[in-house]
C-alpha positions in Angstrom: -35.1 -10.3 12.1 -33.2 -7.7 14.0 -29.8 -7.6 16.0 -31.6 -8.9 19.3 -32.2 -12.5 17.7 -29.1 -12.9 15.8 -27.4 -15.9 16.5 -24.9 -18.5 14.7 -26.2 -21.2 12.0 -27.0 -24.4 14.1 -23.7 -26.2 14.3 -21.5 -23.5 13.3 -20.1 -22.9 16.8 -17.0 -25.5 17.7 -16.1 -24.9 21.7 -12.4 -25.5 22.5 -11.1 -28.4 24.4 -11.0 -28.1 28.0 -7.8 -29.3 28.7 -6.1 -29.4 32.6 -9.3 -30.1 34.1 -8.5 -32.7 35.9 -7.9 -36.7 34.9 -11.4 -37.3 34.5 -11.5 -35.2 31.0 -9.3 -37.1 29.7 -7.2 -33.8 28.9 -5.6 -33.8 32.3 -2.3 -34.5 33.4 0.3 -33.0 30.6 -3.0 -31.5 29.1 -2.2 -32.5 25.7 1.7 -30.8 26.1 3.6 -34.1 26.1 6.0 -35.3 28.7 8.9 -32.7 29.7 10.9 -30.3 27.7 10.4 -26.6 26.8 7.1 -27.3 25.1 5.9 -28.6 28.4 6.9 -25.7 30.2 4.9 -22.3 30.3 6.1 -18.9 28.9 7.4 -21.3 26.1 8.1 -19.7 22.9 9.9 -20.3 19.9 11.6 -17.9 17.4 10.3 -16.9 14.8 11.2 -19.3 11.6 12.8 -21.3 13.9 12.9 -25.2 12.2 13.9 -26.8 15.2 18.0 -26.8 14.2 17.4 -27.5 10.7 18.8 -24.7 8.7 15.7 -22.0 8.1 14.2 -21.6 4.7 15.1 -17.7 5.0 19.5 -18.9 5.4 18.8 -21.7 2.8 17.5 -19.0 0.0 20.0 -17.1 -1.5 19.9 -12.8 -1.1 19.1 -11.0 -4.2 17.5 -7.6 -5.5 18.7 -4.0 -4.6 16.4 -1.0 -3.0 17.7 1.7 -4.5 17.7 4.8 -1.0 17.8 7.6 -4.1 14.3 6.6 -5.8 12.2 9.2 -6.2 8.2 8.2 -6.9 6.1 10.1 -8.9 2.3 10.1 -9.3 1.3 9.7 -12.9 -1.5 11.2 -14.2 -2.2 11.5 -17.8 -3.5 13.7 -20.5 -6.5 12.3 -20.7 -7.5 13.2 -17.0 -6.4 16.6 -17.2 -8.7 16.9 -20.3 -11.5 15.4 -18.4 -11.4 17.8 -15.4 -10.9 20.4 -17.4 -14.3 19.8 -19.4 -16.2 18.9 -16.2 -14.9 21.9 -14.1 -13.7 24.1 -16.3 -10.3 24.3 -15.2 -7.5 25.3 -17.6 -4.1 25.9 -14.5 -3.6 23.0 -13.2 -0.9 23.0 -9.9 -0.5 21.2 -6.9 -3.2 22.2 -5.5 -5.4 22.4 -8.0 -4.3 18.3 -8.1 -5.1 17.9 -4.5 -8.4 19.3 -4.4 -9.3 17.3 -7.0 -8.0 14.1 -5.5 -5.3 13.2 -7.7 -2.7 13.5 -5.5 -2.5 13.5 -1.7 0.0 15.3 0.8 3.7 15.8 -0.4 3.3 13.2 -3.7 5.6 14.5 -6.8 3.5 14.6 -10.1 4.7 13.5 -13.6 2.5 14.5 -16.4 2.6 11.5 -19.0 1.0 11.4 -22.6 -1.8 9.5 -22.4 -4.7 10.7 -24.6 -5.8 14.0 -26.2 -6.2 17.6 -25.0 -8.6 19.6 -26.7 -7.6 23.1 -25.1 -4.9 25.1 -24.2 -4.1 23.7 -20.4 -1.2 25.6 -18.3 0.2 22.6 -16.2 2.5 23.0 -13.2 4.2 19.4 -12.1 7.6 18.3 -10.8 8.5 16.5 -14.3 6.6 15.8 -17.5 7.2 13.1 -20.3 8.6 14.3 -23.9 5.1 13.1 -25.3 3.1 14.9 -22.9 5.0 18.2 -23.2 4.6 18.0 -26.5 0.9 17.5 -26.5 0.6 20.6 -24.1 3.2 22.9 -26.3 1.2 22.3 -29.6 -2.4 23.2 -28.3 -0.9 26.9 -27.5 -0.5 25.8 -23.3 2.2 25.6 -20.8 4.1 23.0 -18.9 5.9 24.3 -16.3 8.6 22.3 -13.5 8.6 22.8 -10.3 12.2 22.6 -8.6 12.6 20.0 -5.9 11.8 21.8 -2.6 13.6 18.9 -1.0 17.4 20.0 -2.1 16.6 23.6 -2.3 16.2 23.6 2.0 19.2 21.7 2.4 
């Protein structure tokens, strides 16, 4: 078998109707459009979640929830990750780009440091906010966690 002999299962292949060819077919005349009106015509189209004049499901539902414009996102990465690229590649600074490089974060993503697992070294750790666990964990093995001000406000 290669791609020159490929083809479709027997009876896998359904052709379309041929419809306004003619009375004959059987599809001919208002080729299966109906008699008059805008469906009839061509260019027809409808709005989308129009229901034909009956109040749309998206009016009948009431508005709720809030999308807060302010929200900053972080990218979480945890103790336990820093740990295990700091055995495998014997890293102990880890900074934004150290992050990048390694996949962890992409582009202009803010980092938060949380307090999931155990370090076993002293790590210096350079992110734009850190959890009061993960701090912690960092201060007691003799390392650093350092915050890096929002470059955002600071070129307004």
């Amino acid at each position: 078998m290669n791609l020159s002999n490929l083809k479709p299962a027997e009876g896998s292949i359904k052709h379309s109707k041929r419809i306004g060819r003619g009375q004959g077919s059987g599809k001919g005349g208002t080729s299966t459009r109906g008699n008059k009106g805008a469906k009839a015509r061509s260019g027809y189209h409808s709005k989308v979640g129009f229901e034909g004049g009956q109040m749309p499901i998206y009016r009948r539902l009431p508005k709720f929830g809030f999308k807060n414009i302010n929200r900053v996102e972080y990218v979480g990465i945890n103790l336990d990750m820093l740990a295990k690229l700091a055995a495998e590649k014997n890293i102990t600074t880890f900074d934004l780009e150290v992050l990048k490089q390694n996949g962890l974060i992409s582009g202009k993503d803010r980092v938060k440091i949380l307090g999931r697992g155990e370090l076993n070294q002293a790590l210096n750790v350079t992110a734009h906010a850190f959890s009061a666990k993960a701090k912690q964990a960092i201060e007691e093995k003799g390392g650093v966690a350092t915050v890096v001000e929002n470059t955002k406000k600071a070129e307004e």
